[in-house]
N, C-alpha and C positions, 0 to 999 in steps of 0.2 A: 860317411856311414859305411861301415863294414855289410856287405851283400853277402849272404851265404850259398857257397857250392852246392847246384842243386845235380847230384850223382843223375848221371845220364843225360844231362841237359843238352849236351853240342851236340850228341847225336840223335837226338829226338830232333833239335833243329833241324840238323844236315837231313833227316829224313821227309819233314812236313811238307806237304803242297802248299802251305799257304805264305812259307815263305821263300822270296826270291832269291836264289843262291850265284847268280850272276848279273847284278843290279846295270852293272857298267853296259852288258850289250844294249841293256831297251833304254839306255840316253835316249830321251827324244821321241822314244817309242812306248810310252805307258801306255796309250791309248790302246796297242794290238795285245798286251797282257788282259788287261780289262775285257778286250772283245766290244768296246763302243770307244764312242768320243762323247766326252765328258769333262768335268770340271775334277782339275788333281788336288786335293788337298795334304799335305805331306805334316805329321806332327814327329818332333825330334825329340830324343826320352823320352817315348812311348809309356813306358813302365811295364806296369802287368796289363792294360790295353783298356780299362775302363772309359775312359775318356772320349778315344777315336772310338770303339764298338759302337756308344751309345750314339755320336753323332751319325755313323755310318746306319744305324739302325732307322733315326730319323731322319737321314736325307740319303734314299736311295740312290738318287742321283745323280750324287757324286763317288767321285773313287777315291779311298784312301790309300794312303801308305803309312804306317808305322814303322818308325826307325828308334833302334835300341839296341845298344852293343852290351848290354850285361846277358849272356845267355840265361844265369838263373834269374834273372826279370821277363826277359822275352818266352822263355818256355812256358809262366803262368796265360802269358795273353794266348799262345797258342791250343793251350790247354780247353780256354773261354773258346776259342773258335771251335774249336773240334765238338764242343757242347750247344752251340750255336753260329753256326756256319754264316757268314755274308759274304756275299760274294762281290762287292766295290772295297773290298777289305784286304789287303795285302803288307806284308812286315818283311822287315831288311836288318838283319843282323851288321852292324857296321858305325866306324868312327863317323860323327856329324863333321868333320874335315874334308872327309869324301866327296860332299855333295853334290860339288859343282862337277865328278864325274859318273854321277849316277844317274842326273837329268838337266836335259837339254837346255837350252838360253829357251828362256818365257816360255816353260811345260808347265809348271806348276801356276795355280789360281792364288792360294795360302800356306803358311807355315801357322804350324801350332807351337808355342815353347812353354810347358807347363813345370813349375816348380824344379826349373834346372838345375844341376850344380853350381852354387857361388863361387866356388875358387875363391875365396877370401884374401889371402894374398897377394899382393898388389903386381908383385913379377907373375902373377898367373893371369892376368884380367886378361889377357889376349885368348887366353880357351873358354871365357865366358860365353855360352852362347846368343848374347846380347852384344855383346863387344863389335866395335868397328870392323875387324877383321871375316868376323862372322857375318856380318850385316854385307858385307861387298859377294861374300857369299849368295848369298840369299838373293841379291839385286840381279844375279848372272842367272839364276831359273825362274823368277819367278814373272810373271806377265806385267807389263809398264803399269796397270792397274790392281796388279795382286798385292796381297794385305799379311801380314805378322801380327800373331796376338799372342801376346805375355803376360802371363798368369806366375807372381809370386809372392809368398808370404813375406819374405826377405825382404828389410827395405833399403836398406844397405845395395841391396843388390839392382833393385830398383831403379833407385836415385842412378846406381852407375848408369844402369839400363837410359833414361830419359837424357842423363850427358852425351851419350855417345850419339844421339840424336841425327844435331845437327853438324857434327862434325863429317860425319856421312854420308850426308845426303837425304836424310829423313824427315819426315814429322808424325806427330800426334795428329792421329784422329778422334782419340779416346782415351782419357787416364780417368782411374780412379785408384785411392789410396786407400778406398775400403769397399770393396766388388759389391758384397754380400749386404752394404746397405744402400748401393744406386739399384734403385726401384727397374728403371730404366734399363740397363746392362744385365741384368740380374732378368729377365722375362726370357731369355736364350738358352741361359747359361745351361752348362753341364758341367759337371763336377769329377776331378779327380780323385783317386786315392787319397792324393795328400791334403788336398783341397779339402775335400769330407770331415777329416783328422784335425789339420789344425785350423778348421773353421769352428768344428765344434769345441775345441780348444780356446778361441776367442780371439782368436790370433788373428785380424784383419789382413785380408786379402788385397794386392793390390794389380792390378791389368792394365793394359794398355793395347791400342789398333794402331798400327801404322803402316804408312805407305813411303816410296820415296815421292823429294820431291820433283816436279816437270821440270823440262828445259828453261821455262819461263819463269817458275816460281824461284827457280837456281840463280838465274839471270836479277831478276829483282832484290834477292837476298846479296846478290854481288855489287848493288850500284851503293 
């Protein structure tokens, strides 16, 4: 999908407080940006910021981060902020490649991945951010008990998403192949942009929770 230049976008970035413009020094040190210690939740394509706002709006508690490298995507969420300020709310212009140097081994609680790029072609699966690759990522911040949830309409994408599983290291905590009609899953939820669009489109939604898995459960899977 073609994104359109939004004039003035990089510099209204480079300008804002509310996003970080040297991610690399607070590795390890979110908590002293925040001003507490708290639970980090990190969502990667952010988009225009509907999604992490709304969560941030109901769980105080926690500190966000939004990470989204289209500056004309990330200027609308800054835009939201500046109209309704939160303060456990913080955004990171920057490649999802980066990650493992922008925060520490087991700083983050979760990852959010909401309606990613597919990469459709098969020489690209390694930039999916579901892909093995990504996932070893993710393993190196996030806490021995922190959680990933993926949220997409694509099932194509999907399906890759649940193979790369257990070649990883992973499991399911939670799948559904239609979000919007598990009663259950569905009492939480928060809705993205795209989510909004092609749910009311009819286009069933599909999520999943996962964690890696323990030394023990690796161990049993080996015998």
């Amino acid at each position: 999908m073609r994104l359109k230049n939004v004039p003035g976008s990089r510099e209204a970035i480079a300008a804002s407080r509310f996003v970080i413009h040297d991610p690399q020094e607070h590795a390890g040190k979110w908590a002293e940006v925040f001003g507490r210690t708290a639970p980090l939740h990190i969502e990667i394509g952010m988009g225009k910021g509907r999604f992490l706002m709304e969560l941030a709006a109901r769980n105080p508690d926690i500190d966000y981060i939004g990470i989204e490298k289209y500056s004309s995507v990330l200027i609308r969420a800054i835009q939201k902020m500046e109209e309704n300020e939160l303060p456990n709310v913080r955004f990171i212009r920057m490649d999802a490649e980066e990650i493992g140097e922008v925060f520490g081994p087991g700083e983050a609680d979760r990852i959010y991945l909401n309606f990613s790029d597919p990469w459709p072609k098969d020489r690209h699966a390694k930039r999916r951010l579901t892909s093995r690759q990504f996932l070893e990522r993710y393993e190196k911040i996030l806490k021995p008990e922190g959680t990933i949830e993926f949220k997409t309409d694509n099932r194509p994408l999907f399906d890759f998403s649940l193979e790369e599983l257990e070649p990883a290291g992973w499991q399911a905590q939670e799948v559904t192949f239609d979000l919007h009609q598990d009663e259950r899953l569905m009492q939480n939820n928060v809705m993205t942009e795209y989510e909004a669009r092609f749910s009311a489109a009819g286009n069933p939604i599909c999520k999943y929770i996962i964690r890696r898995r323990n030394s023990e459960e690796k161990q049993d899977k080996d015998k």
